[in-house]
C-alpha positions in Angstrom: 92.8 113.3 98.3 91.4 109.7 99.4 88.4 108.5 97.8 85.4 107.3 99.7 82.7 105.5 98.9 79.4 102.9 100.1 78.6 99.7 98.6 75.2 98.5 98.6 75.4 95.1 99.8 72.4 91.9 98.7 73.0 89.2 100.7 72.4 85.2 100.8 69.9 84.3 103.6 70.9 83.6 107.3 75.0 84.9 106.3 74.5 88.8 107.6 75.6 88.5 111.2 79.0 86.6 109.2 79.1 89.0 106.4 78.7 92.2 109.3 81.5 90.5 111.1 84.2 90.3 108.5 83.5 93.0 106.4 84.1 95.5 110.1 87.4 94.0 110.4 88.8 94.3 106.7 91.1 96.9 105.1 89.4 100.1 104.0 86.3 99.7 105.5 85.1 102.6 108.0 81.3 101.4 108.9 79.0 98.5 108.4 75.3 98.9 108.9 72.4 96.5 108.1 69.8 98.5 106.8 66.1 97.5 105.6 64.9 98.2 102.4 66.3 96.9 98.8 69.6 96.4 99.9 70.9 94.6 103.0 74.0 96.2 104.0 76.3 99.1 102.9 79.4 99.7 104.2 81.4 102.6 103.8 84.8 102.6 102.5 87.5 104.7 102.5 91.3 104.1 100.2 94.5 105.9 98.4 92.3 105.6 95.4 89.1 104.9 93.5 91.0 102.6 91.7 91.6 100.5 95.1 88.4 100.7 96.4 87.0 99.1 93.0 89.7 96.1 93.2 88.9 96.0 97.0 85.2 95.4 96.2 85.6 93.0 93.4 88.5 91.2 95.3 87.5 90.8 98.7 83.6 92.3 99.3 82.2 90.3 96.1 84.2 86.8 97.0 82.6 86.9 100.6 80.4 84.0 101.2 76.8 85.3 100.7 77.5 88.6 99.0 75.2 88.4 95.9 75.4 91.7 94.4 77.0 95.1 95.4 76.9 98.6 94.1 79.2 101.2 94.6 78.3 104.7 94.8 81.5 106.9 94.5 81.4 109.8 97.1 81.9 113.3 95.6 82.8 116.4 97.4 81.0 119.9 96.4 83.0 121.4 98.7 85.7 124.0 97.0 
């Protein structure tokens, strides 16, 4: 089974047009919206692994010009 996930995105001012951009064309990622609210942008991310989603954030979605802070809400299945 794959494990899925969004990160809540806070960005920099005047980078979410860039930051929309790059994260839609990186590895694992599924969707990018910018939302309003207290977060800026959550993208939803799908990998092997929750394991490799968490390196994938930390590695690539934290080091992106303008990201400031990200959470990651694991998504969990109820389904049997």
């Amino acid at each position: 089974m794959r494990a899925t996930a969004y990160v809540l995105i806070n960005l920099a001012t005047g980078v979410a047009e860039e930051v929309y951009s790059t994260l839609g064309k990186m590895e694992y990622v599924q969707q990018v919206n910018a939302i309003s609210g207290p977060y800026d942008m959550i993208a939803l991310v799908d990998g092997p692994t929750f394991n490799d989603l968490a390196k994938f954030v930390l590695d690539k979605i934290q080091k992106l010009p303008g990201v400031q802070k990200t959470i990651t809400c694991n998504v969990i299945f109820l389904e049997n």
